[in-house]
C-alpha positions in Angstrom: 0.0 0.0 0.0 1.3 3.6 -1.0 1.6 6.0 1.2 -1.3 8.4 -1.2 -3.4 5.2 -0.8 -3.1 4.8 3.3 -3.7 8.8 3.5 -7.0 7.7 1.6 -8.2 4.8 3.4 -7.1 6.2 6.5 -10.8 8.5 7.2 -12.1 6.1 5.8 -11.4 3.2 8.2 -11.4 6.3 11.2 -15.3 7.6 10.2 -16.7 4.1 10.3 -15.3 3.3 13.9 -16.6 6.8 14.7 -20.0 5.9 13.7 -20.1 2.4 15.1 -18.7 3.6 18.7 -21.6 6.4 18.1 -24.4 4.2 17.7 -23.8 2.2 21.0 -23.0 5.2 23.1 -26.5 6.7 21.4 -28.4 3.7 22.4 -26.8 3.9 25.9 -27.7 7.2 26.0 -30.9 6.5 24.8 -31.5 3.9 27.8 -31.1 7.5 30.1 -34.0 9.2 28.6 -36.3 6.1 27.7 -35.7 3.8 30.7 -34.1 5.5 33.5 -35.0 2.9 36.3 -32.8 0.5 34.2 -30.1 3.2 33.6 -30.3 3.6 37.5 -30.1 -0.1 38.0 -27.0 0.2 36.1 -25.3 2.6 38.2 -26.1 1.3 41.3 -25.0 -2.2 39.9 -21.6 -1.8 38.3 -20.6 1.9 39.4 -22.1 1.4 43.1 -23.7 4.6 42.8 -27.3 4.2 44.7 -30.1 6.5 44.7 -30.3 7.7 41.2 -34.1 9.3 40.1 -35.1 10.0 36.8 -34.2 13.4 36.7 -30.4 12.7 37.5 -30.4 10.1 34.8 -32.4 12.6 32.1 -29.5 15.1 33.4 -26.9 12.4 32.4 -28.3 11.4 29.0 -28.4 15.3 28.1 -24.3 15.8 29.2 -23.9 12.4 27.5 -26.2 12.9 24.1 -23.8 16.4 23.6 -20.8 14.6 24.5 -21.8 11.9 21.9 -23.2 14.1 19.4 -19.5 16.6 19.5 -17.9 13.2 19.4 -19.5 12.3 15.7 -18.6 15.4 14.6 -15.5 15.6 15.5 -15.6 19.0 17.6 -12.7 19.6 20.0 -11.4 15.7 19.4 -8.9 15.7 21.9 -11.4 16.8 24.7 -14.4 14.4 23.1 -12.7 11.3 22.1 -10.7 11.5 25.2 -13.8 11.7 27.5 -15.9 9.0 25.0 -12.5 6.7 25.6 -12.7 7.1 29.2 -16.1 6.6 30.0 -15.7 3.7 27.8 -13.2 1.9 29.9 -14.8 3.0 32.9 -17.6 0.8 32.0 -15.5 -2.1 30.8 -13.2 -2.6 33.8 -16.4 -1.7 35.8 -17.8 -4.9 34.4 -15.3 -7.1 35.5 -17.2 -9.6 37.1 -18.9 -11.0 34.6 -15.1 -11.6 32.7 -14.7 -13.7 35.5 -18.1 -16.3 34.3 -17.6 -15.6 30.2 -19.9 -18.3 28.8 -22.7 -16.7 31.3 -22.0 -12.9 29.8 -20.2 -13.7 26.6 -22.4 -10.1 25.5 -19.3 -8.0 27.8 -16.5 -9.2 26.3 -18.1 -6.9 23.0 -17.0 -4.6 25.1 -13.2 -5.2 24.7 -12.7 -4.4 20.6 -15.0 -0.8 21.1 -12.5 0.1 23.4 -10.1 -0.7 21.6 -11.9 1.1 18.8 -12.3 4.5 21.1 -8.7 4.0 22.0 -7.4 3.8 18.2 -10.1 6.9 17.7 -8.0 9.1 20.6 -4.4 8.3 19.1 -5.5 8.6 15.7 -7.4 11.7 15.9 -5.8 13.8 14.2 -6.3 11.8 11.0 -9.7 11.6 11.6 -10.6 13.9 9.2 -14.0 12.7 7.1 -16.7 14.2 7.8 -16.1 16.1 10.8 -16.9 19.8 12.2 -14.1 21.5 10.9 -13.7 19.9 7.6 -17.2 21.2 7.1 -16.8 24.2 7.7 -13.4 24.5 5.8 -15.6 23.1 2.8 -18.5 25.2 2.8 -16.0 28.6 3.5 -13.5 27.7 0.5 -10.8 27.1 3.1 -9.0 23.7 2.1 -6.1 24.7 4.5 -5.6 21.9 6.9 -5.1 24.2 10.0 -8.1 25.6 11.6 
């Protein structure tokens, strides 16, 4: 592969992980707004953190759905894929138990190539250059300068 060829797959290969970590953060954000008893259950189960009403949950499904939704498109990627990454394998390791009975939560170990996927995301950011924010803007302004 040529170096002109990797500089063109690269986005590529960056956008779709982008999306695919988007769509199960969105549905776990989701789970906030639609179902927040079970979004509480969640907390208290894996994070220890007891207690949790609706409206704290609807509070963290909106910080979370902005967080997700400046994470698709790219805004401030150091700050967004860093936080997406983190919270991420906060809620891997945080799951540890059931790694210890895998063929009763074979489900969690899905868990292992997203991070990996949010990882890759963080160090490769600044090639992640498809569709985001800035090269929108750039686009629709005339600017094809890289630096913003």
């Amino acid at each position: 592969m040529t170096q002109q060829n990797l500089t063109n797959r690269l986005p590529v290969a960056l956008l779709t992980l982008r999306l695919g970590v988007f769509i199960v953060m969105f549905m776990w954000t989701l789970d906030k707004f639609v179902t927040p008893q079970h979004a509480a259950k969640v907390f208290e189960g894996f994070y220890g953190l007891s207690g949790l009403g609706p409206a704290i949950m609807t509070a963290f499904g909106v910080a979370e759905m902005i967080l997700i939704f400046a994470f698709l498109l790219g805004v401030m990627k150091r700050l967004t894929y860093g936080l997406v990454f983190l919270l991420h394998a906060i809620s891997t390791l945080s799951s540890y138990a059931q790694y210890l009975e895998p063929f009763d939560h074979l489900l969690f170990f899905a868990a292992w190539p997203m991070l990996a996927a949010c990882f890759a995301l963080y160090y490769l950011r600044d090639q992640d250059t498809l569709l985001t924010w800035q090269t929108i803007r750039r686009a629709s302004s005339g600017n094809t300068s890289q630096k913003d």
